[in-house]
C-alpha positions in Angstrom: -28.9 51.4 -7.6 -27.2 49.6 -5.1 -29.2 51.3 -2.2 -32.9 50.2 -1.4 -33.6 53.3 -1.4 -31.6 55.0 -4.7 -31.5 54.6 -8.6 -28.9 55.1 -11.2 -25.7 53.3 -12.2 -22.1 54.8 -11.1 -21.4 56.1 -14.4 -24.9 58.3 -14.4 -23.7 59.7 -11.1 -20.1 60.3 -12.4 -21.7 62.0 -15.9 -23.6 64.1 -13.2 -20.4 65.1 -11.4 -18.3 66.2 -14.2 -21.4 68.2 -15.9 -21.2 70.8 -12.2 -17.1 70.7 -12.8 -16.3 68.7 -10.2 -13.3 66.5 -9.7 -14.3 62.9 -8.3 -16.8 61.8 -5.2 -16.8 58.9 -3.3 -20.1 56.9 -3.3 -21.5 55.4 -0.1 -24.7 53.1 -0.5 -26.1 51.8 2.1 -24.5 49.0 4.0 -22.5 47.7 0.6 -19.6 48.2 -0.8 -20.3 46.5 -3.9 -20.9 49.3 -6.5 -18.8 51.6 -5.1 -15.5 49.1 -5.4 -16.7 48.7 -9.1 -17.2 52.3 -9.6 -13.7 52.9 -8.1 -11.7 50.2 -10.3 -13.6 51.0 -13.6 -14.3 54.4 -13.6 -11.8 56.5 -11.9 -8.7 58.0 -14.1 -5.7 60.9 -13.2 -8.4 63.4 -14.1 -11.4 62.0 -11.9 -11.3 60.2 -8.8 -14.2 57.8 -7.3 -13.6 57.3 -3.8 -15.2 53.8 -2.4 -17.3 53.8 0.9 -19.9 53.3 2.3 -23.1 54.5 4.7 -23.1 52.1 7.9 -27.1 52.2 9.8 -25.2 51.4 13.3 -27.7 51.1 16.2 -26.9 55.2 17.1 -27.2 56.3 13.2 -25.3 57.2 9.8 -21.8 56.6 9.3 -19.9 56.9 6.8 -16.6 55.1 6.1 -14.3 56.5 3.2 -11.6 54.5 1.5 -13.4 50.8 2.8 -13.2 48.3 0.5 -15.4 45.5 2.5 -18.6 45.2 3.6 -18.5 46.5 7.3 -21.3 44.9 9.8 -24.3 46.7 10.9 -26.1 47.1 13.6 -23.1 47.7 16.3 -23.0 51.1 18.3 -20.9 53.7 16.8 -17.9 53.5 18.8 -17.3 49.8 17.6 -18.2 50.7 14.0 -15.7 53.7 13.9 -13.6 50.4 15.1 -14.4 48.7 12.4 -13.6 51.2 9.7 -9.9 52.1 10.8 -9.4 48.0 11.0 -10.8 48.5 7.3 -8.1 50.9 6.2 -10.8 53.7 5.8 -11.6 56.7 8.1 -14.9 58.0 9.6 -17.2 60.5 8.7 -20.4 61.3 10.9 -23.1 62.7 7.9 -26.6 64.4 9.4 -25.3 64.9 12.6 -28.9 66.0 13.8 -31.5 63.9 11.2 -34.3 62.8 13.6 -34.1 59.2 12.0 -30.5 58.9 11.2 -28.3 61.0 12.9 -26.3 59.9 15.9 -26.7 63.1 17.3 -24.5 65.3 19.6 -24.5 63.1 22.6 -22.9 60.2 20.7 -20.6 62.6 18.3 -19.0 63.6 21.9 -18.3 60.0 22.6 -16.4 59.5 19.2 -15.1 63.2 18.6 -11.3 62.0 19.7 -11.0 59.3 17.5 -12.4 61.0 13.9 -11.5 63.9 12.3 -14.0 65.1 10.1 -17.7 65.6 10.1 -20.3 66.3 7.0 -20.8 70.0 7.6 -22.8 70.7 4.7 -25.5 68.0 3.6 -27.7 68.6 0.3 -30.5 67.3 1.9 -30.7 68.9 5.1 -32.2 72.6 5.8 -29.9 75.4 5.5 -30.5 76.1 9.2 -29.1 72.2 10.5 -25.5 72.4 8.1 -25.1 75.9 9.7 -25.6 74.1 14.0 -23.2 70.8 12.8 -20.8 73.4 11.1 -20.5 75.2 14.6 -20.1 71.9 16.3 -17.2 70.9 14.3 -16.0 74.2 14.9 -16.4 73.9 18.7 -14.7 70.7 18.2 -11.8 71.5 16.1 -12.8 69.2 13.4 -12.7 69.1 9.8 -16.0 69.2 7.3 -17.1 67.2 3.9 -20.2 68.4 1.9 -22.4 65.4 1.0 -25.3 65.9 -1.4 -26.9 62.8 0.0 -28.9 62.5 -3.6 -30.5 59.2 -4.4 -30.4 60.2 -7.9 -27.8 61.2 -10.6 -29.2 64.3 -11.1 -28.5 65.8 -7.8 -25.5 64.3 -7.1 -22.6 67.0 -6.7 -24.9 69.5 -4.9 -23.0 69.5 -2.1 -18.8 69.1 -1.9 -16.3 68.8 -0.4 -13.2 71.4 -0.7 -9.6 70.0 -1.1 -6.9 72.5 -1.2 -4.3 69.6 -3.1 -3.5 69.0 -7.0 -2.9 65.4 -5.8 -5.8 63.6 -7.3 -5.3 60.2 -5.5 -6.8 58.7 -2.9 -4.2 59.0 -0.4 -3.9 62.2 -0.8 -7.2 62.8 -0.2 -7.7 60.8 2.8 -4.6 62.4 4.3 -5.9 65.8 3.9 -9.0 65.3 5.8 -7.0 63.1 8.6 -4.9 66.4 8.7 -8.7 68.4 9.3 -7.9 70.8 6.2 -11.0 69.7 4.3 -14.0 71.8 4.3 -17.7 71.2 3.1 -20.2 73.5 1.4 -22.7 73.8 -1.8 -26.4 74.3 -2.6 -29.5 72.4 -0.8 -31.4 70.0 -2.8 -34.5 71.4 -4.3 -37.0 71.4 -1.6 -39.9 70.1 -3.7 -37.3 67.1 -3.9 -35.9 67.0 -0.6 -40.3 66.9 0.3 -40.7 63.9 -1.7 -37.3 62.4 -0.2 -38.8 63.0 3.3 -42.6 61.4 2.5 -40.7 58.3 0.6 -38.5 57.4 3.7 -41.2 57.6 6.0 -43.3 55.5 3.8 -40.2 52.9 3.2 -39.9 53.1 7.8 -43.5 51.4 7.9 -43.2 48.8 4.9 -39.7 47.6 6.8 -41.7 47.2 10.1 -40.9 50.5 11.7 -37.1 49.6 10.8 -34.6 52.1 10.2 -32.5 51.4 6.9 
């Protein structure tokens, strides 16, 4: 709900979580940090954690920053936002490496690949065929890989996850293992009559912002 382009309150997408057994998620809206801080304070517990984050539109593409508690500028390239995240306290993630709108692609990955350590290899709303390429790339590149579901509803959320081999359920902890590239992602897609809609909705949304990327 915090997205322009998503619905549902932090405590849906949590009651969505626990129903497919899973232990936490960190939420990244677009460009805002605001509901994911709350979600983070009010909802997490020793049993469930709720990372805070967020999804950056630089000028390249997606990127996600995990663990950032502030706002972080858009609109710079990705090499100055990946910057900006690490001044945050939080650590990079590249999602959709190879989305046509949203992706910063390979070219830019290689340009950035020293200074991260993971990238999404499995995203719920990409086809089977594209998480299989960015899981080679991060192979090629000896990084590690998160699962995103990328849902802009409760329902789907927890699709796609991440794999943590830790009973630590903190932050720290977490962010540690995938600095240390021992995180791995994988799941289901997104239903593709869903993942269809997603696709006409965001090109619709493109024209109404004046050929603008979110």
């Amino acid at each position: 709900m915090y997205s322009d382009d998503a619905m549902g309150t932090p405590k849906e997408i949590m009651q969505s979580i626990k129903q497919k057994g899973l232990q936490g998620f960190a939420l990244t809206d677009h460009n805002t940090v605001d509901g994911a801080v709350k979600a983070s304070k009010e909802l997490s517990s020793k049993d469930f954690i709720i990372i805070p984050g967020i999804e950056i539109s630089t000028k390249d593409g997606h990127l996600l920053g995990l663990n950032v508690k502030n706002t972080i500028p858009k609109g710079l390239s990705v090499q100055r936002t990946v910057d900006f995240i690490y001044e945050a306290g939080g650590i990079p993630i590249v999602p959709h490496l190879y989305r046509n709108m949203s992706g910063i692609k390979k070219e830019k990955l290689l340009k950035i690949n020293h200074k991260i350590n993971a990238i999404e290899v499995y995203n719920g709303c990409s086809q089977p065929k594209t998480n299989s390429k960015t899981a080679q790339v991060a192979k090629k590149l000896k990084l590690g890989g998160t699962g995103g579901s990328d849902s802009h509803m409760p329902q789907y959320a927890g699709y796609a996850y991440t794999m943590i081999h830790t009973s630590n359920l903190s932050i720290d902890s977490i962010i540690t293992e995938i600095r240390k590239r021992n995180t791995w992602g994988t799941g289901t897609s997104l239903p593709l009559s869903y993942r269809q809609e997603r696709m006409v909705k965001s090109v619709k949304q493109f024209f109404q912002r004046g050929l603008k990327r979110i």
